[in-house]
Backbone as a ProteinNet text record, in pm:
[ID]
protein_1_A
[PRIMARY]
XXXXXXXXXXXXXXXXXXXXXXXXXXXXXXXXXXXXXXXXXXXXXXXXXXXXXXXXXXXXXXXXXX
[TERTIARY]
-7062.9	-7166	-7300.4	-7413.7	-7523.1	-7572.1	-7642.7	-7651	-7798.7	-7889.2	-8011.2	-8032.7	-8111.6	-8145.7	-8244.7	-8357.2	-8506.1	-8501.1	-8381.3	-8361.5	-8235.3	-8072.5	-8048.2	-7913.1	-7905.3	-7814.4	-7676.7	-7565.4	-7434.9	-7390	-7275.7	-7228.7	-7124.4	-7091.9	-6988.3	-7106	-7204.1	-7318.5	-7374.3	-7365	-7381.2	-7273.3	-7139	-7028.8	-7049	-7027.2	-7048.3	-7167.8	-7290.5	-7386.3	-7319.8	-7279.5	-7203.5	-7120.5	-7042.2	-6931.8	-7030.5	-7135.8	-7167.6	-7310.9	-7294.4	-7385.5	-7488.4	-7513.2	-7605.5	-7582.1	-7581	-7552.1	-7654.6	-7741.6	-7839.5	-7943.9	-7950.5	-8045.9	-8184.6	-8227.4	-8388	-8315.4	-8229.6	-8158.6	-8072	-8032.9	-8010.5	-8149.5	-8235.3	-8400.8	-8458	-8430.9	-8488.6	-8413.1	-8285.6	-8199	-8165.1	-8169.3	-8140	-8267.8	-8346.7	-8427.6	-8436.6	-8348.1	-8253.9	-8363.1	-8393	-8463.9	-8609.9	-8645.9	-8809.7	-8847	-8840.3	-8939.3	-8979.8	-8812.4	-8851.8	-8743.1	-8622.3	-8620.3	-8531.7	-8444.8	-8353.1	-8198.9	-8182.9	-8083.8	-8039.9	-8101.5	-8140.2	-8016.8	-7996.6	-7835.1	-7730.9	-7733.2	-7575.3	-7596.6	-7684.1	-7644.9	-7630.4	-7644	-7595.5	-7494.6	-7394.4	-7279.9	-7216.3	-7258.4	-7173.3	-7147.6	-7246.5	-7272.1	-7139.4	-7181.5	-7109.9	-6924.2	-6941.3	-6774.8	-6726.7	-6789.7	-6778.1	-6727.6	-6798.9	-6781	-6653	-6664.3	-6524	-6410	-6430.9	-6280.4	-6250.6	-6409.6	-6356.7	-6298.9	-6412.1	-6384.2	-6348.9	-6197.3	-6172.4	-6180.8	-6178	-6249.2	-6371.5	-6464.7	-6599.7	-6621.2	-6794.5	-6802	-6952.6	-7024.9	-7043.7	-7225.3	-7250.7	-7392.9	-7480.4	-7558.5	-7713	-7826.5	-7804.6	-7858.3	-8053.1	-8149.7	-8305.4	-8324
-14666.1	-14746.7	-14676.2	-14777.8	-14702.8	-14621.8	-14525.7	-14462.8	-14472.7	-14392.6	-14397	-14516.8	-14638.7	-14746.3	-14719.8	-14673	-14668.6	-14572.8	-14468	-14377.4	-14426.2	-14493.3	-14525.2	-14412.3	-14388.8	-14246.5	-14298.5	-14252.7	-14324.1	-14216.3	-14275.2	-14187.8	-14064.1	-14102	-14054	-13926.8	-13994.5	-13863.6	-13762.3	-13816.8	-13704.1	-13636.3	-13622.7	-13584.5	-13461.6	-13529.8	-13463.2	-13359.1	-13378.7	-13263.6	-13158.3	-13204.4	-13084.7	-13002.1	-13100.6	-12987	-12879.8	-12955.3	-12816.3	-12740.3	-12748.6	-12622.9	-12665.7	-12814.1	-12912.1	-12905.6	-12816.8	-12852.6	-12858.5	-12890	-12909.7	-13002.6	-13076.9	-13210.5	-13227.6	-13102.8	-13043.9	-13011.2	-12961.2	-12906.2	-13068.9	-13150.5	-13299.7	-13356.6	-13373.4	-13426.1	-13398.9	-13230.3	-13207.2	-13203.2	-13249	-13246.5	-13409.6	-13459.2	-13668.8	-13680.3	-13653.1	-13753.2	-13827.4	-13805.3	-13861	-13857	-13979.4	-13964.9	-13972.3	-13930.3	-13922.1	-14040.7	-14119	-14263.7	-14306.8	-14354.9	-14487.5	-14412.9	-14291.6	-14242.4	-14268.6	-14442.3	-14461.4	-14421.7	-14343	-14306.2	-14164.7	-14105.3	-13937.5	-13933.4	-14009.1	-14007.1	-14009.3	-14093.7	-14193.6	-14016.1	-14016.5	-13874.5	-13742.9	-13709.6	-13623.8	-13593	-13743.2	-13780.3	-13731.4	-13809.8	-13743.4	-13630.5	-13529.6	-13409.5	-13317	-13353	-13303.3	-13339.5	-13435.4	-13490.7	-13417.2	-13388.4	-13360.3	-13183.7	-13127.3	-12988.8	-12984.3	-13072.4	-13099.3	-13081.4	-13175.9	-13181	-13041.3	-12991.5	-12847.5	-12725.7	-12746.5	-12612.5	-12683.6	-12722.1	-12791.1	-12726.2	-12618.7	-12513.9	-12496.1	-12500.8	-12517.8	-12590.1	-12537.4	-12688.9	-12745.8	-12873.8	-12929	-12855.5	-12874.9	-12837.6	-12865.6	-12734.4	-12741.6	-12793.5	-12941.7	-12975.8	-12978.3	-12913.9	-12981.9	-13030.4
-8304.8	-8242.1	-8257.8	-8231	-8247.3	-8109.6	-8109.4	-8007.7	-7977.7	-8081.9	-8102.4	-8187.3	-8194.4	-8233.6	-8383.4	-8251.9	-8337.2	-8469	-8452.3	-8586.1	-8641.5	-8600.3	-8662	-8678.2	-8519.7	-8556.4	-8470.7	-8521	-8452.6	-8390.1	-8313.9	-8229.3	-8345.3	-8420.2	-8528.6	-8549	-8621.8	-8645.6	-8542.2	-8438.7	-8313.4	-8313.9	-8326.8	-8294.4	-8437.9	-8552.7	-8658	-8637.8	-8582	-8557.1	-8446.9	-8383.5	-8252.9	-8347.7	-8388	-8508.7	-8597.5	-8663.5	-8698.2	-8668.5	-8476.4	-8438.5	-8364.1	-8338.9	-8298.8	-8139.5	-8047.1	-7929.1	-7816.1	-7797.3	-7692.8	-7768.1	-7676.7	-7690.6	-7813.9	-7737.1	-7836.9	-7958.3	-8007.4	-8171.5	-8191.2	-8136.6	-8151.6	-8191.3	-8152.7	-8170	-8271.2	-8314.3	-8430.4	-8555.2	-8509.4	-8661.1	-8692.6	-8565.8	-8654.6	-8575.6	-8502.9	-8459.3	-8306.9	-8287.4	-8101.7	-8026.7	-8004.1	-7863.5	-7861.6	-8005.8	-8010.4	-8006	-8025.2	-7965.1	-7836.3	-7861.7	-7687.5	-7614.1	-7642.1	-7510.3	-7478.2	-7495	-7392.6	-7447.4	-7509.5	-7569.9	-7557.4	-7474.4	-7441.3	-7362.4	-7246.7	-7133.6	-7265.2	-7310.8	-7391.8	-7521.1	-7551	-7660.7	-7584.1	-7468.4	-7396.8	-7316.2	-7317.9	-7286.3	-7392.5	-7517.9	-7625.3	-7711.2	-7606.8	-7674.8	-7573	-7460.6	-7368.7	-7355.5	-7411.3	-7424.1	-7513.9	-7627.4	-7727.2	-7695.2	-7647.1	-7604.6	-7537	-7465	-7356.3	-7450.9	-7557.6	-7650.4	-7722.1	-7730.8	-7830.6	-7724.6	-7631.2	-7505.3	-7381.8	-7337.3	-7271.4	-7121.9	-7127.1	-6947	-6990.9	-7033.3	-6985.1	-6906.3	-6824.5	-6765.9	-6878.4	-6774.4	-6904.3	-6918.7	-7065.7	-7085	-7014.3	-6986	-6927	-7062.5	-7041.2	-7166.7	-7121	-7168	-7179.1	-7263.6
[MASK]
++++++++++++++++++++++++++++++++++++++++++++++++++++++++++++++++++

């Protein structure tokens, strides 16, 4: 699904950036783009950043994402 609209970035591609090394919001922003426009996609890609962590490091708790 799409996550970020205005860039065009899916949830598959967020997942794929976590895998390799993409984990906090600002290093999401500057590697697809997330969020820099209109914004409303900043929750829904920090869900999936954080789920995402969940599946790799399942006792963590979840990111102190800025």
């Amino acid at each position: 699904m799409y996550v970020c609209v205005c860039n065009k970035v899916t949830d598959h591609e967020i997942r794929r950036a976590f895998d390799a090394g993409v984990d906090t919001m600002d290093k999401l922003c500057r590697e697809l783009q997330v969020g820099s426009c209109c914004g409303r996609c900043k929750d829904c890609a920090v869900r999936l950043l954080n789920e995402a962590r969940a599946e790799q490091y399942p006792f963590d708790g979840l990111l102190a994402l800025a």
